[in-house]
N, CA, C and O atoms as a GROMACS GRO file, in nm:
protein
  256
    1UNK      N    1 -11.148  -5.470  -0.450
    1UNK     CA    2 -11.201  -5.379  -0.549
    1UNK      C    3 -11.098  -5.268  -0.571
    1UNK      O    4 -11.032  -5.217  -0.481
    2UNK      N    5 -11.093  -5.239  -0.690
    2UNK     CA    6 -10.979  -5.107  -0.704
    2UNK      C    7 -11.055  -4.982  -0.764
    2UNK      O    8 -11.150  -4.974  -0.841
    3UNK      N    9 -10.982  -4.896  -0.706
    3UNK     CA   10 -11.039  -4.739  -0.766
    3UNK      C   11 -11.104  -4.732  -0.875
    3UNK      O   12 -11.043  -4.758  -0.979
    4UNK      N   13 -11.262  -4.692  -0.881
    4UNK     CA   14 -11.341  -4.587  -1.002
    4UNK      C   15 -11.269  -4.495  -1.025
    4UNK      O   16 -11.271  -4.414  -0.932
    5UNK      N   17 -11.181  -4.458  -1.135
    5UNK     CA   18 -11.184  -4.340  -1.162
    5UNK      C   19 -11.319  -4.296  -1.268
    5UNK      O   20 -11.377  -4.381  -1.336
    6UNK      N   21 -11.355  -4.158  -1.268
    6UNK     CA   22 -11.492  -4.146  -1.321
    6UNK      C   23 -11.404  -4.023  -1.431
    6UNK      O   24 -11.284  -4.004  -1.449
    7UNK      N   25 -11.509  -3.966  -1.481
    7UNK     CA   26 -11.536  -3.839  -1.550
    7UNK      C   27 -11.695  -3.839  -1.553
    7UNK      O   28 -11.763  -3.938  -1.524
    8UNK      N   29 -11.754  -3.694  -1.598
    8UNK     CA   30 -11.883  -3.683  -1.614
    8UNK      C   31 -11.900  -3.789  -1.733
    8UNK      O   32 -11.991  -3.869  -1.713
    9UNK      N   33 -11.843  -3.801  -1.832
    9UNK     CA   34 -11.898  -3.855  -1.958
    9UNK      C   35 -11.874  -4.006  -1.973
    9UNK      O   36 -11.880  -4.069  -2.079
   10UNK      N   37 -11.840  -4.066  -1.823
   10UNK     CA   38 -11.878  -4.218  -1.804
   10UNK      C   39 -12.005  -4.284  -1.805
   10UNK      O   40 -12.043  -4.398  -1.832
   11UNK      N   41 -12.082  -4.136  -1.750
   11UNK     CA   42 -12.187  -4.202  -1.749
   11UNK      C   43 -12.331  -4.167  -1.838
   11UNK      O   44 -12.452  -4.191  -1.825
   12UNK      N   45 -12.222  -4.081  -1.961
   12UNK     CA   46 -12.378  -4.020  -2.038
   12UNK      C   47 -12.462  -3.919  -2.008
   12UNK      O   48 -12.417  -3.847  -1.919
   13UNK      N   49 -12.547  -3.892  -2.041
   13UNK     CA   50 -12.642  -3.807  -1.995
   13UNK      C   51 -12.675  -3.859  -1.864
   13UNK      O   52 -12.725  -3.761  -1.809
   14UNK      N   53 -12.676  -3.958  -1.779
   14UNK     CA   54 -12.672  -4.000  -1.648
   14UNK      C   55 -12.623  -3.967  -1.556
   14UNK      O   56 -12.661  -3.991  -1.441
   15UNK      N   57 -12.500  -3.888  -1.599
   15UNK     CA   58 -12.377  -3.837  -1.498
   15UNK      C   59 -12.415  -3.743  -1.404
   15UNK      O   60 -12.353  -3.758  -1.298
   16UNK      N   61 -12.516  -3.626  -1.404
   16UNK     CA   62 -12.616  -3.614  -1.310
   16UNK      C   63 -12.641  -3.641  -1.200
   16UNK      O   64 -12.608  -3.592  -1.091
   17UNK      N   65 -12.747  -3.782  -1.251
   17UNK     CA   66 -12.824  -3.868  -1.144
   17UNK      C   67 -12.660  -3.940  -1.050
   17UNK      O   68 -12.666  -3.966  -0.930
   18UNK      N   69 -12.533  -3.962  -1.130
   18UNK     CA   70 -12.454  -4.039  -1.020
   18UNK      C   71 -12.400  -3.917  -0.935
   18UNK      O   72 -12.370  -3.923  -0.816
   19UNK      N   73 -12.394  -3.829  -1.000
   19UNK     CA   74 -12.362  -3.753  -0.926
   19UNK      C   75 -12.440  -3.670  -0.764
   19UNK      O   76 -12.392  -3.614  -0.665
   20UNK      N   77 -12.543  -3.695  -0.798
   20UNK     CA   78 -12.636  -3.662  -0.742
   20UNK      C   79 -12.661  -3.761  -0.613
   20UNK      O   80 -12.668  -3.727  -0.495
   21UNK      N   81 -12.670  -3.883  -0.664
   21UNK     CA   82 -12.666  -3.979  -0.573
   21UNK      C   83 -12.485  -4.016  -0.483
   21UNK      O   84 -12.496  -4.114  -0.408
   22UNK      N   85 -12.390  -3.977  -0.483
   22UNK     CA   86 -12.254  -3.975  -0.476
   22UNK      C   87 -12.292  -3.875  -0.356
   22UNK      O   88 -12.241  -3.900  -0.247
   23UNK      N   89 -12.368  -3.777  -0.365
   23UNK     CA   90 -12.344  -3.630  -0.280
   23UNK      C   91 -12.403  -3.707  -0.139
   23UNK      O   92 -12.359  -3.737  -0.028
   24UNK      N   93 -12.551  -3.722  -0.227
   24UNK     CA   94 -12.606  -3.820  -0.089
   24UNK      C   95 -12.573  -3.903  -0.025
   24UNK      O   96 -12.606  -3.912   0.093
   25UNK      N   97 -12.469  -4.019  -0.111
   25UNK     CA   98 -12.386  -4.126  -0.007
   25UNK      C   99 -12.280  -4.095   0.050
   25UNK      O  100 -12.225  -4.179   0.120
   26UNK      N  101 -12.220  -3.952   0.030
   26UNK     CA  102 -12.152  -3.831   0.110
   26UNK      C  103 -12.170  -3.802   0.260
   26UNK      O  104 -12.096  -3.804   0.359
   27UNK      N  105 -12.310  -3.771   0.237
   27UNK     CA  106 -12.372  -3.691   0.323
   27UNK      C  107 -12.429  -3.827   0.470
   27UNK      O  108 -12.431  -3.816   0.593
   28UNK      N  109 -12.458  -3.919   0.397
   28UNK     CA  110 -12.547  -4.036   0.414
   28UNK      C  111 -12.534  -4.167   0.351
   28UNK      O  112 -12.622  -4.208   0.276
   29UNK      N  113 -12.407  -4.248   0.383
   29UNK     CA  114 -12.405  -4.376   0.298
   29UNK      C  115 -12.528  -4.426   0.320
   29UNK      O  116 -12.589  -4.483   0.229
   30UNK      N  117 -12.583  -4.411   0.452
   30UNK     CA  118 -12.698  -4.555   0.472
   30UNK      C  119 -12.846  -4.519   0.366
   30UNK      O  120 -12.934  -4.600   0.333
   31UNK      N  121 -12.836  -4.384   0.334
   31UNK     CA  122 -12.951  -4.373   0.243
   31UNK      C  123 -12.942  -4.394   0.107
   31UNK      O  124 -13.025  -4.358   0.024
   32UNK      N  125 -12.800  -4.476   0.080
   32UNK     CA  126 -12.838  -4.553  -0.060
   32UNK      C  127 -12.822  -4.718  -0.066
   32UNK      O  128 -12.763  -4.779   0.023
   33UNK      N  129 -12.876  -4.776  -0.168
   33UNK     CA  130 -12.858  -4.900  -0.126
   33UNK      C  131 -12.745  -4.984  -0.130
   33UNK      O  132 -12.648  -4.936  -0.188
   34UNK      N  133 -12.729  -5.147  -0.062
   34UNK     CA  134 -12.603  -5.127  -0.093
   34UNK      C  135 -12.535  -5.170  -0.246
   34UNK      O  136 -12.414  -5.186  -0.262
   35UNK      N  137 -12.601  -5.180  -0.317
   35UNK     CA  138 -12.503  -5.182  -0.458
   35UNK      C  139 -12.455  -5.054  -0.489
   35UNK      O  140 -12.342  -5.052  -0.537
   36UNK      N  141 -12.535  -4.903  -0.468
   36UNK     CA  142 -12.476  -4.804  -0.508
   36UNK      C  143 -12.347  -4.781  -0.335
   36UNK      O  144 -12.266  -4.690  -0.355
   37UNK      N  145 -12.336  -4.828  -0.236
   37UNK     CA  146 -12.216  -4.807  -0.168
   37UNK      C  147 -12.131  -4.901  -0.175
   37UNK      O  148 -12.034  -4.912  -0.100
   38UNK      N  149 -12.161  -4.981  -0.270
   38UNK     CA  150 -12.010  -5.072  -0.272
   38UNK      C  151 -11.991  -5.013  -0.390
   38UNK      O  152 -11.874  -5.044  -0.412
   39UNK      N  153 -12.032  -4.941  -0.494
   39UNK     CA  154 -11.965  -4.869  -0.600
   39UNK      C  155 -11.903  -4.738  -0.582
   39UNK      O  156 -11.817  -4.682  -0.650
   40UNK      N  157 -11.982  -4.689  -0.446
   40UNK     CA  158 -11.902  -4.562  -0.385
   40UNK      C  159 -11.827  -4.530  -0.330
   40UNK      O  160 -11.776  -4.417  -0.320
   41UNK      N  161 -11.796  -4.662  -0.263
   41UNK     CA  162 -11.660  -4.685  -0.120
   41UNK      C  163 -11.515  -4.654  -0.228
   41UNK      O  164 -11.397  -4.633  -0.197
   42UNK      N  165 -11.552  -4.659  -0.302
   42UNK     CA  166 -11.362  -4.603  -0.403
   42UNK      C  167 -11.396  -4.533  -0.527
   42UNK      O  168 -11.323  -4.525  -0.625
   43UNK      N  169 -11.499  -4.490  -0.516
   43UNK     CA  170 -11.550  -4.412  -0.615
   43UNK      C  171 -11.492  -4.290  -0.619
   43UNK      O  172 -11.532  -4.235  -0.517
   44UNK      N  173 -11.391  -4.185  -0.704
   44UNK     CA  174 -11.337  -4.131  -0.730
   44UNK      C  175 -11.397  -4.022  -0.862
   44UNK      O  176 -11.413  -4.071  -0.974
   45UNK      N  177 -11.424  -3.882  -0.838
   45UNK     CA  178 -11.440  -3.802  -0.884
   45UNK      C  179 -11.408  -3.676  -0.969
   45UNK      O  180 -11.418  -3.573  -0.903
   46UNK      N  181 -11.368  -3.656  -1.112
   46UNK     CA  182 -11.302  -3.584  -1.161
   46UNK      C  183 -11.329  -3.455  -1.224
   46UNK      O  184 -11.314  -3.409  -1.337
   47UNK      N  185 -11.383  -3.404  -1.089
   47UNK     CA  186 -11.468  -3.249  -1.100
   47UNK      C  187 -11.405  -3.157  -0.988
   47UNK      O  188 -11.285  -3.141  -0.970
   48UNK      N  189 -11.520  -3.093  -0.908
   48UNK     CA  190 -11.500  -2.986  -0.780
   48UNK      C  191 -11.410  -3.080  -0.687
   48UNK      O  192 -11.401  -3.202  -0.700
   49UNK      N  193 -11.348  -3.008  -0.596
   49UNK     CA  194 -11.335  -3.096  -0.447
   49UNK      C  195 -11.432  -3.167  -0.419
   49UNK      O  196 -11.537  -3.167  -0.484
   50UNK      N  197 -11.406  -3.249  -0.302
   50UNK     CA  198 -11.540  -3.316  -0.229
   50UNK      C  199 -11.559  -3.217  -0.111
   50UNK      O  200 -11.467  -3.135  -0.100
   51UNK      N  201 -11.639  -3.210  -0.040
   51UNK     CA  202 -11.668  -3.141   0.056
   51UNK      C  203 -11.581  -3.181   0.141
   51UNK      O  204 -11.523  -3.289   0.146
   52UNK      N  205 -11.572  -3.053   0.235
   52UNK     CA  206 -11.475  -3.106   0.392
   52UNK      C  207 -11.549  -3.160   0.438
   52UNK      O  208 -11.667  -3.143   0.407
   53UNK      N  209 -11.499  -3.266   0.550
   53UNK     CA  210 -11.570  -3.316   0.646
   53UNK      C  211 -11.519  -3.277   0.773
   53UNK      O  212 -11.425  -3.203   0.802
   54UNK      N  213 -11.605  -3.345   0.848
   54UNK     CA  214 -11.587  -3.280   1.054
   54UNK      C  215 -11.446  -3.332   1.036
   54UNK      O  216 -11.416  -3.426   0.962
   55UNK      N  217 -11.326  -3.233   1.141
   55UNK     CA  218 -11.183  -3.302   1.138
   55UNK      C  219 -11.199  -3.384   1.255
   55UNK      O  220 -11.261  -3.367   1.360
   56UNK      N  221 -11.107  -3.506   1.200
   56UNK     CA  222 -11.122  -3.644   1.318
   56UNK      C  223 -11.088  -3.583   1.443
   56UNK      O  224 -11.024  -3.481   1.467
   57UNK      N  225 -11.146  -3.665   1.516
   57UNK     CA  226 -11.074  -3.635   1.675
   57UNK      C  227 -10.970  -3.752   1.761
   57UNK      O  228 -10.966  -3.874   1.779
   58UNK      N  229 -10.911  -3.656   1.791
   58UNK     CA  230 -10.766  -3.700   1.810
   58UNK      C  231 -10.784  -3.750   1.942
   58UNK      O  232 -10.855  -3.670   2.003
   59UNK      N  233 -10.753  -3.842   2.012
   59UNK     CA  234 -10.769  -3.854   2.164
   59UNK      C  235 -10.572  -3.849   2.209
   59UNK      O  236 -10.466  -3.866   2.148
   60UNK      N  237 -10.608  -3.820   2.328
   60UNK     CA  238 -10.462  -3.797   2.337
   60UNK      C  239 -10.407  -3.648   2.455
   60UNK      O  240 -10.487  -3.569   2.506
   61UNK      N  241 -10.281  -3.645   2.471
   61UNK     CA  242 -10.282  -3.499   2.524
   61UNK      C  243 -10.260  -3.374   2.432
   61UNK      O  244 -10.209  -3.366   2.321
   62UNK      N  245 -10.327  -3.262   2.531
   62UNK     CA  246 -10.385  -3.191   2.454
   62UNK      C  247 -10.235  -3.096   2.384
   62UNK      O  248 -10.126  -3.085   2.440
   63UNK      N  249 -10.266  -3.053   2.284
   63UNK     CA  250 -10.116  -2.971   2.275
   63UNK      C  251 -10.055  -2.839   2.377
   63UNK      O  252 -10.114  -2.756   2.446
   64UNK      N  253  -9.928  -2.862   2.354
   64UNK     CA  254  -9.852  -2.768   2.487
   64UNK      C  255  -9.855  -2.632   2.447
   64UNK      O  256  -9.809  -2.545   2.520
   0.00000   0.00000   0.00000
C-alpha cells in the first residue's frame, strides 16, 4: 500500500468525521475497525502536527 496523502477537502463535508476518527486510531488503533486501520497505517495528514508520542526506549548503556 502506498501513502494517503489527504487534505481536509478529500473528504467533503466528511473531513471531520475522518478526522475525528484518525485522532482515535492515534490514541487507540484497536478501537477502530480494521478497514478504517488499514486506511490509517499510511494515512498522512495535511493540517496541525500529529501529537507527540511517549519517546521510545532505548535499551542499552546508559549515557556517560
Amino acid at each position: 500500500m502506498t501513502a494517503t496523502p489527504s487534505t481536509g477537502s478529500d473528504f467533503g463535508t466528511n473531513s471531520w468525521l475522518v478526522e475525528e476518527m484518525y485522532e482515535q486510531y492515534r490514541d487507540d488503533p484497536g478501537s477502530v475497525t480494521d478497514a478504517w486501520r488499514e486506511f490509517f497505517t499510511d494515512y498522512r495528514v495535511n493540517g496541525p502536527a500529529p501529537r507527540a508520542t511517549e519517546p521510545a526506549v532505548v535499551r542499552g548503556e546508559p549515557p556517560a
